[in-house]
C-alpha positions in Angstrom: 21.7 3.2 -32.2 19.8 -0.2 -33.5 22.4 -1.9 -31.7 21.3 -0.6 -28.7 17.2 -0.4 -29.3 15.1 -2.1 -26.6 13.2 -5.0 -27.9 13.1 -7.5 -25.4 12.0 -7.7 -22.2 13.1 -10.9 -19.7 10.9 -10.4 -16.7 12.6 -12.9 -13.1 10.0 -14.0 -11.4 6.1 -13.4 -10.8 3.9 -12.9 -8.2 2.3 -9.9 -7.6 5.2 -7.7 -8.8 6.1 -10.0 -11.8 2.7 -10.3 -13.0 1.8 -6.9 -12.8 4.7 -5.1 -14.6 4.1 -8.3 -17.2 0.4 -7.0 -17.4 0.7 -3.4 -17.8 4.2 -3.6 -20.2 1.8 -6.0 -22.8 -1.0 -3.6 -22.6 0.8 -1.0 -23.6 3.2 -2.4 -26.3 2.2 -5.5 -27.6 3.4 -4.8 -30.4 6.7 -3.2 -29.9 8.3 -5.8 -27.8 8.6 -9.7 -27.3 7.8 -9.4 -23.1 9.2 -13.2 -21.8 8.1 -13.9 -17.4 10.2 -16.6 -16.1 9.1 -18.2 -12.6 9.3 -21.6 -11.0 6.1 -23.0 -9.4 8.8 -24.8 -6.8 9.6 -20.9 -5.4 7.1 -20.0 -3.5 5.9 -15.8 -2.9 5.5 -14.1 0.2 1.9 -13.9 -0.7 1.3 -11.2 1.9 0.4 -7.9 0.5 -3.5 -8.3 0.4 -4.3 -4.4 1.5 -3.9 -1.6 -0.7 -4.6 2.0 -1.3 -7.1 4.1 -3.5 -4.6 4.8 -6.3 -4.8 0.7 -7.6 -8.1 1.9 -9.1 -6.3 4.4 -10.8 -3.9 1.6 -12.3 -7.0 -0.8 -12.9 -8.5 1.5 -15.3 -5.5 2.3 -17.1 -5.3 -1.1 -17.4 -9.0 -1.6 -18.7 -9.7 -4.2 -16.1 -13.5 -4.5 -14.9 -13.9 -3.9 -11.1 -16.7 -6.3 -10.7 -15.2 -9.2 -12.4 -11.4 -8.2 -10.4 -13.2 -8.7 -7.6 -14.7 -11.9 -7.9 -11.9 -13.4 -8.7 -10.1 -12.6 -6.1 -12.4 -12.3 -3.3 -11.6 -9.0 -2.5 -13.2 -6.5 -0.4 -13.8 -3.0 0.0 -11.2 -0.4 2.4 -11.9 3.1 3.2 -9.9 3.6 6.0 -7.2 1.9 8.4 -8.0 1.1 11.9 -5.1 2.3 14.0 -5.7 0.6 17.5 -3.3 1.2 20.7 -0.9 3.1 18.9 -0.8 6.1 21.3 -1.4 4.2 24.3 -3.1 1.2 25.1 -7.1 1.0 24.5 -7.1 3.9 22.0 -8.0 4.4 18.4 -8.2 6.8 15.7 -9.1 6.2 11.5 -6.7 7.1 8.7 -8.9 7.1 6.2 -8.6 7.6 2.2 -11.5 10.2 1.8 -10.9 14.1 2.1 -12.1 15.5 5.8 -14.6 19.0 6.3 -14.2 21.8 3.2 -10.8 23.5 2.9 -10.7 27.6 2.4 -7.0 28.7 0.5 -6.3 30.1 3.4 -6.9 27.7 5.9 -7.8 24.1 6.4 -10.6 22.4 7.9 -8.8 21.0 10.2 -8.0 24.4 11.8 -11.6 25.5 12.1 -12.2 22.5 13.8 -9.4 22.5 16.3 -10.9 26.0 16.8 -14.3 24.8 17.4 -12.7 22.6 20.6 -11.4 25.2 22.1 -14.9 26.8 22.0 -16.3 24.1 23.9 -17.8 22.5 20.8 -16.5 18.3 21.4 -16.7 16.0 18.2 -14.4 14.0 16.8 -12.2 14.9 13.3 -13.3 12.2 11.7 -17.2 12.9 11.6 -16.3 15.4 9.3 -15.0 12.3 6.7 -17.5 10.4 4.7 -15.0 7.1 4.7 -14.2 7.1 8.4 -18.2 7.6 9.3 -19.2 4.7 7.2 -16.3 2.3 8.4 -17.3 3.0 12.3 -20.2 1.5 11.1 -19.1 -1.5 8.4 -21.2 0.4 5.6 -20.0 1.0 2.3 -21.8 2.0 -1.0 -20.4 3.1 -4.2 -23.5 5.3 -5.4 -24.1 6.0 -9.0 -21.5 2.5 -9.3 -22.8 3.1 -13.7 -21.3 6.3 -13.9 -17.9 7.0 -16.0 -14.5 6.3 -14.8 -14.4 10.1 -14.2 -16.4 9.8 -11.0 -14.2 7.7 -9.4 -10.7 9.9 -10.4 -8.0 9.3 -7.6 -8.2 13.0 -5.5 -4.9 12.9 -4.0 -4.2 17.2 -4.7 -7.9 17.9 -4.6 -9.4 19.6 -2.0 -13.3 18.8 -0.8 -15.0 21.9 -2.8 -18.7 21.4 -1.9 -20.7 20.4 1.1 -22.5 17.0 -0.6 -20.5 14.3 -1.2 -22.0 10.9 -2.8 -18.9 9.8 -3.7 -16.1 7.1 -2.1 -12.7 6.9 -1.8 -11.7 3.4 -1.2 -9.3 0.9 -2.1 -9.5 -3.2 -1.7 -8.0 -6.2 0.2 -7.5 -8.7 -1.7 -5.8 -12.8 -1.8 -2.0 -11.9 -3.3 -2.0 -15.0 -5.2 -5.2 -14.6 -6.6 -4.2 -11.0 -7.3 -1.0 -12.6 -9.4 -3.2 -15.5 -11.1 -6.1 -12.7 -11.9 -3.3 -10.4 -13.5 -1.2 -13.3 -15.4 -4.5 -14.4 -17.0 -5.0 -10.4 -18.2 -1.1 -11.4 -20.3 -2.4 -14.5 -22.3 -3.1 -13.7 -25.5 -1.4 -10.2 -25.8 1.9 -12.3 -26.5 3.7 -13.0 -23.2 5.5 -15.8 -23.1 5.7 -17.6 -19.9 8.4 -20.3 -19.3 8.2 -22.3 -16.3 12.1 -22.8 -14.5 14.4 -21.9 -12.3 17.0 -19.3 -13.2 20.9 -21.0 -12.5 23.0 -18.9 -14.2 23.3 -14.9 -14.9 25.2 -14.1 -17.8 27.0 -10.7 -18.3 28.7 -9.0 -20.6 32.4 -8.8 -19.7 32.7 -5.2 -21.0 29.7 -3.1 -19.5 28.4 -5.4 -16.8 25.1 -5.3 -18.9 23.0 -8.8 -18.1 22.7 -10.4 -21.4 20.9 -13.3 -20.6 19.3 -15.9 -18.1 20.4 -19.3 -17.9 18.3 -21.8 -16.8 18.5 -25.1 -15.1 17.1 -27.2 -17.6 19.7 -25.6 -20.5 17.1 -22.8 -21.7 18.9 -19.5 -22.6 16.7 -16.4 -22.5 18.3 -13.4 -23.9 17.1 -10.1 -23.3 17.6 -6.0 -23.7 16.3 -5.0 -20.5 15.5 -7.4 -17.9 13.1 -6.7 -14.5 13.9 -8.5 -11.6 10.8 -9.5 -9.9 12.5 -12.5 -7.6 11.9 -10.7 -4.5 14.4 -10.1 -1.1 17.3 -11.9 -2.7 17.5 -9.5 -5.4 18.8 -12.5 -8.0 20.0 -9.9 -10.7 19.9 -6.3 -8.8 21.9 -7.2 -6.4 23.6 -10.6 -6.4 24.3 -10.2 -10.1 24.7 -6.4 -9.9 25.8 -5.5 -6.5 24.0 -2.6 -6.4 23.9 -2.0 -2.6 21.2 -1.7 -0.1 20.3 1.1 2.3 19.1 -0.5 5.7 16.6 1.6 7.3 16.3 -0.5 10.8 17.5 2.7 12.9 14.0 4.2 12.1 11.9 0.8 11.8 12.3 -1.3 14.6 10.5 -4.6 13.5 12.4 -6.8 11.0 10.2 -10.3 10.9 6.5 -10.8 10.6 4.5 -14.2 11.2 1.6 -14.5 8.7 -1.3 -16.6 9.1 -4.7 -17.4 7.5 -7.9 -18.3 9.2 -11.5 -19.1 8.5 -13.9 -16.7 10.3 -17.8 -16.3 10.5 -17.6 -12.5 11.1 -18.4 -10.3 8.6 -15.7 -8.6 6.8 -15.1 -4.9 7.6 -14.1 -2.2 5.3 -11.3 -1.3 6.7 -7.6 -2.9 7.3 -7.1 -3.1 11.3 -3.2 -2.2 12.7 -3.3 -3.4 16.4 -0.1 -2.5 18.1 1.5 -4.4 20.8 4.7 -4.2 22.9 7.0 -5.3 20.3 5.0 -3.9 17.3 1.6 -4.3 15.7 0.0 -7.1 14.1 -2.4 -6.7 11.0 -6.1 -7.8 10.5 -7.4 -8.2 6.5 -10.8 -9.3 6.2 -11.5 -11.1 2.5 -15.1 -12.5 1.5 -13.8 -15.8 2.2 -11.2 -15.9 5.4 -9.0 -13.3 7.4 -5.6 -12.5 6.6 -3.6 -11.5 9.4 -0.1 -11.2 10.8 2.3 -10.1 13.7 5.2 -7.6 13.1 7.8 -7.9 15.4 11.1 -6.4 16.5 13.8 -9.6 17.2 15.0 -8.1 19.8 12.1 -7.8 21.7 10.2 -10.6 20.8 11.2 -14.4 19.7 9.9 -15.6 16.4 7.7 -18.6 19.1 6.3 -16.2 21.3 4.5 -14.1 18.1 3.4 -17.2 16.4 1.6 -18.2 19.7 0.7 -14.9 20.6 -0.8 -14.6 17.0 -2.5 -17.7 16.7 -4.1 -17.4 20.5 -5.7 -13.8 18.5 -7.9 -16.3 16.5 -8.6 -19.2 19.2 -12.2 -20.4 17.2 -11.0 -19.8 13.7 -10.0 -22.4 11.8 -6.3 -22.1 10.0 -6.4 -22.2 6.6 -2.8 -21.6 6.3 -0.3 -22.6 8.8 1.8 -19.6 10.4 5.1 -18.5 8.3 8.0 -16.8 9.7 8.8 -13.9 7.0 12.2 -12.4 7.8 12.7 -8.9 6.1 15.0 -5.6 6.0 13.5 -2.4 5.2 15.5 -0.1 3.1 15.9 0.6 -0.8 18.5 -0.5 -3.3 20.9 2.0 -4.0 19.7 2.1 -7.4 16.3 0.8 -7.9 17.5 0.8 -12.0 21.4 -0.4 -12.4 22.6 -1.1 -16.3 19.6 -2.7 -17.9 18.4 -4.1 -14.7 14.9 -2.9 -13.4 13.8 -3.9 -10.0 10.5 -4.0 -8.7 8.7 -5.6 -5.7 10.5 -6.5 -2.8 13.9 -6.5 -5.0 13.6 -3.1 -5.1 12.5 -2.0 -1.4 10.5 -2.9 1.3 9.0 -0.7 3.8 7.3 -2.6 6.3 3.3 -2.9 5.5 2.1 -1.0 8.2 0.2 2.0 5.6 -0.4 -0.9 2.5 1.8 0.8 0.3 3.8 -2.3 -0.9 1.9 -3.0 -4.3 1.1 0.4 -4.7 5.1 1.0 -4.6 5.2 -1.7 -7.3 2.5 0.1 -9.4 3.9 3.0 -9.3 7.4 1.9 -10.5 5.9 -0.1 -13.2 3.7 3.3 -14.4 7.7 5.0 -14.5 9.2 2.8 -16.0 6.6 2.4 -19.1 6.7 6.6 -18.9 10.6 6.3 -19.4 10.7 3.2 -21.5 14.1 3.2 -23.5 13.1 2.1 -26.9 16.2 3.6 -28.3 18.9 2.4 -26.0 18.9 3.4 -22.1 20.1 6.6 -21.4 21.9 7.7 -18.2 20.4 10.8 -17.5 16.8 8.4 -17.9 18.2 6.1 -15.6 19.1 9.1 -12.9 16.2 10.1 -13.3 14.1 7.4 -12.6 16.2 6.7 -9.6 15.6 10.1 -8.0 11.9 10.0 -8.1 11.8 5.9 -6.6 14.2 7.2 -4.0 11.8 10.2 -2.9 8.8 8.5 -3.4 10.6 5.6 -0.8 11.4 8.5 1.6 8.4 10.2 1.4 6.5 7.0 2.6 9.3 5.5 4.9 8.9 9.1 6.7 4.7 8.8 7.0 5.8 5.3 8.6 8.5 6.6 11.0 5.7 8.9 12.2 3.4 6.5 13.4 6.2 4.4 15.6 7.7 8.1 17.0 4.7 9.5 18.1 3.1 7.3 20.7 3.2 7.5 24.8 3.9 3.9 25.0 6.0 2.2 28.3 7.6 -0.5 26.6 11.1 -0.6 25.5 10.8 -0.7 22.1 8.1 2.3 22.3 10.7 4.1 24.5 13.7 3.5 21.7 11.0 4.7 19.1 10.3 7.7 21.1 13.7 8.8 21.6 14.8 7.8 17.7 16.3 10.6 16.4 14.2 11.6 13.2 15.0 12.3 9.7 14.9 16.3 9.4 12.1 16.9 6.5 9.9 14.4 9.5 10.9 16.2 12.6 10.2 19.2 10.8 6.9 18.9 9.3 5.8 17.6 13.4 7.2 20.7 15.0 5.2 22.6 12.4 2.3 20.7 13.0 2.7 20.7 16.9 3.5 24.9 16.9 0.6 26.0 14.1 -1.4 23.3 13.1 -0.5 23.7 9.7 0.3 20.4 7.8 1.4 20.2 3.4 1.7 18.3 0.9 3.9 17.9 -1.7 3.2 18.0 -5.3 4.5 14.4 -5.8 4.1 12.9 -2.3 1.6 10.0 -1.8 0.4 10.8 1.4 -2.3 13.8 1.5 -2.5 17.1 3.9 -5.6 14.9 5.6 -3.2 12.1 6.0 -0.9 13.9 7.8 -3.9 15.8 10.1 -5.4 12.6 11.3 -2.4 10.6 12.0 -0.5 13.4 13.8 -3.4 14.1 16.1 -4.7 10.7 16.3 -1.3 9.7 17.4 -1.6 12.5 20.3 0.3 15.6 18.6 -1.8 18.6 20.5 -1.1 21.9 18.2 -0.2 24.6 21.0 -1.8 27.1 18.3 -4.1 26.9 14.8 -5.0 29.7 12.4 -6.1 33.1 13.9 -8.5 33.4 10.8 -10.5 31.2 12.4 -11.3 33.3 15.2 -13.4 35.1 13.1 -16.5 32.8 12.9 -19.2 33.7 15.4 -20.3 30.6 17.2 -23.6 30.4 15.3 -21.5 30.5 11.8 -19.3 28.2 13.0 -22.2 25.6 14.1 -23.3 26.1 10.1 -20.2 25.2 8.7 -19.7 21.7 11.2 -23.4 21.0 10.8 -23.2 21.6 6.9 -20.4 19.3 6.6 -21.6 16.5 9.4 -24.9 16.2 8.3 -24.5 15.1 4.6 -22.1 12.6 6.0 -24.5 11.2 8.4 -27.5 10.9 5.6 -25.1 9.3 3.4 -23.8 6.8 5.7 -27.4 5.7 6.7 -28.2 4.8 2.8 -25.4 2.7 2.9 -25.9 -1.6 3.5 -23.8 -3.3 5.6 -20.6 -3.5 3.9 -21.3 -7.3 3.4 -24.4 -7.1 2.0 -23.2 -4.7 -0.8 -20.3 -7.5 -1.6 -23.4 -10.0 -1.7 -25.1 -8.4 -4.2 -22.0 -6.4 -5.9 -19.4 -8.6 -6.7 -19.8 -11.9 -4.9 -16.7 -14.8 -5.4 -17.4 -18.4 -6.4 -17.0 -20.6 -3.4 -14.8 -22.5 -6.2 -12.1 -19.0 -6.0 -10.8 -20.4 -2.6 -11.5 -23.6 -2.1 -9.2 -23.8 -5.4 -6.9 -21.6 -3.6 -7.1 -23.4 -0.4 -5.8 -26.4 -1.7 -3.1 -25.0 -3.3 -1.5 -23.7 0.1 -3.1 -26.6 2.7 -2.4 -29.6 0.7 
């Protein structure tokens, strides 16, 4: 068995993905394995992925990193919610927010009690009965009691709301991806990484078992390894050109396959929320930072030419100045085959890529990289380990691209690639859980799934799914018991969202970046 032990790691590349399995693998076993990160500074990173979901915070402090001093450095913001605009048709909007919505019963949801209080006569709107949607209408935010213990701020993904008074926030951040990496790789130095700085020429295998045994550089360096994670992105430089592991194209369900990105200078305060603003060939993105805007147009190719969104995105921010140039980024979403082939490990956009529309790209990465140190092979890799670890990526992957396909299917849109979206026929678990939700209401969640029952409820009727029916135990409130039980949710809402600040102010005085943070930055990506 010694021959076959697990002792060291060769991580290909950095970024976000590199950096944070390079972070979390030498916090936990510093001392167990020699953990080398190879990367060139002349490859450059999508640098994208600057929106993210609650469950980071859940990673952070498994990590032991500080919120306040994360955010400085990388001149994050605060999200509670995302801002789906003209998704459904033209002029309308609806939140999908992180926060749990109204009090659940074990026999029936909120949501059904509510859908039952419109058919009564009684007109609000789902998401006053959510303490994140509430406060990002308004671009408030808070985190009250911010001293408390870790405990407070637990992820709630399976919990229900169990009380009436809620002080406490579900919320995630938006944050400068290369920032993000730099914040992380300074987290490795002096846990015993070692970084070398090159580009990788050469793959070398063994001739027997196809195992990688080592990475040949270009300037003659030879870095051997046990297992090796392959960080370097859409070409997949060991998981798939090495390996030829495969890829599963998912384009019959996702219609847009390039995105133009773009940076900008604005004046306006930064919301708390990400904005998704569709338009006839997709949606473009809106990521408000302390210091600029990041924001981008997702397109189909066959509806729209890489010019006409550059223009079309740049003519979104006539007064704002650029402080990045507009980039084409070309992608396929799908999955490897195997997300873990031999002693190969991919993460990051080697792995998959589903297109960023819900923000779970890093969390994707997170996730794998808390598997993988779950399943770490110490004493040789194991096939059965290996299967496993595969099954769960490729649910977790399906689970999300399903939540994606959702969004593009359901909508009463007259342009072509709406139409073609419309018609698509769906994967079965999807079409299933609609035609549930569109005969009963009645929405679920899996044990292991990402995306919550109130996930599900907001985005199905925000995206115009009317139920024809909801729960008959509903029917049982008077009208006066049923004003109590919207009035006891909606009013502790509104008294919490009025002792909120602006959402700016509380980054003022909370965790406020260092002009330094991005004129640093600028330079690096201007000049």
């Amino acid at each position: 068995m010694d021959n076959n032990r697990i002792r060291k790691v060769v991580i290909a590349g950095g970024g976000t993905a590199g950096w944070v399995a390079a972070c979390a693998l030498t916090h936990q076993f510093r001392d167990l394995l020699e953990i080398t990160l190879v990367e060139s500074e002349e490859i450059g990173t999508v640098g994208v992925g600057e929106s993210t979901i609650p469950t980071i915070r859940t990673f952070h402090r498994l990590l032991q990193i500080d919120e306040r001093e994360f955010m400085k450095a990388v001149a994050g913001s605060f999200k509670l919610a995302i801002s789906f605009e003209n998704w459904k048709r033209p002029g309308e909007r609806y939140f999908h927010p992180f926060g749990t919505t109204g009090v659940n019963t074990w026999s029936c949801d909120f949501h059904q009690f509510w859908l039952e209080s419109r058919r009564r006569g009684i007109h609000s709107d789902l998401g006053d009965y959510c303490l994140e949607t509430a406060a990002a209408r308004l671009d408030r935010f808070a985190l009250f009691d911010a001293n408390d213990s870790a405990q407070q701020w637990s992820m709630r993904w399976t919990k229900a709301a169990t009380r009436l008074e809620r002080s406490d926030v579900s919320y995630a951040y938006h944050f400068d991806a290369a920032l993000y990496a730099a914040f992380m790789r300074a987290k490795c130095e002096g846990r015993g990484l070692k970084r070398v700085e090159g580009k990788i020429a050469q793959v070398r295998q063994d001739p027997g078992s196809g195992y990688v045994q080592a990475l040949v550089l270009e300037d003659g360096q030879v870095l051997e390894g046990d297992l090796f994670i392959d960080c370097t992105g859409f070409r997949g430089l060991l998981i798939e050109q090495t390996l030829k592991t495969g890829y599963e194209d998912w384009n019959n369900w996702l219609p847009c396959n390039r995105a133009v990105a773009m940076q900008v200078e604005s004046d306006v305060p930064p919301v708390p929320y990400t904005r998704a603003i569709a338009h006839e060939a997709g949606w473009r993105w809106h990521i408000a930072l302390q210091h600029r805007v990041g924001c981008g147009w997702v397109f189909s190719s066959e509806h729209m030419s890489d010019d006409e969104a550059a223009a079309r995105l740049r003519a979104a921010y006539p007064d704002d100045r650029l402080v990045r140039e507009p980039w084409v980024v070309p992608f396929r979403t799908g999955r490897r085959r195997q997300a873990w082939n031999k002693n190969v490990v991919s993460l990051g956009l080697a792995s998959s890529f589903i297109e960023p529309l819900e923000s779970t790209s890093i969390h994707l990465t997170l996730s794998a990289v808390t598997r993988l140190v779950q399943l770490f092979p110490f004493e040789g890799i194991s096939q059965a380990v290996v299967d496993r670890y595969n099954k769960v990526s490729r649910d977790e992957l399906e689970h999300i691209r399903n939540f994606i396909i959702l969004h593009y299917h359901l909508n009463q849109r007259d342009e072509p690639m709406w139409k073609q979206c419309r018609e698509m026929q769906l994967p079965p678990e999807l079409a299933e859980r609609i035609q549930v939700f569109r005969d009963t209401a009645y929405a679920w969640q899996g044990e292991d799934e990402l995306f919550r029952l109130d996930s599900w409820t907001h985005c199905m009727l925000g995206q115009g799914v009317v139920p024809k029916d909801h729960h008959p135990l509903t029917r049982g409130l008077s009208d006066a018991d049923m004003q109590t039980l919207l009035q006891g949710v909606r009013r502790p809402i509104e008294r919490a969202v009025q002792a909120m600040p602006q959402h700016h102010e509380f980054l003022k005085r909370y965790c406020p970046a260092d002009p330094s943070v991005w004129h640093n930055r600028r330079r690096s990506t201007v000049g």
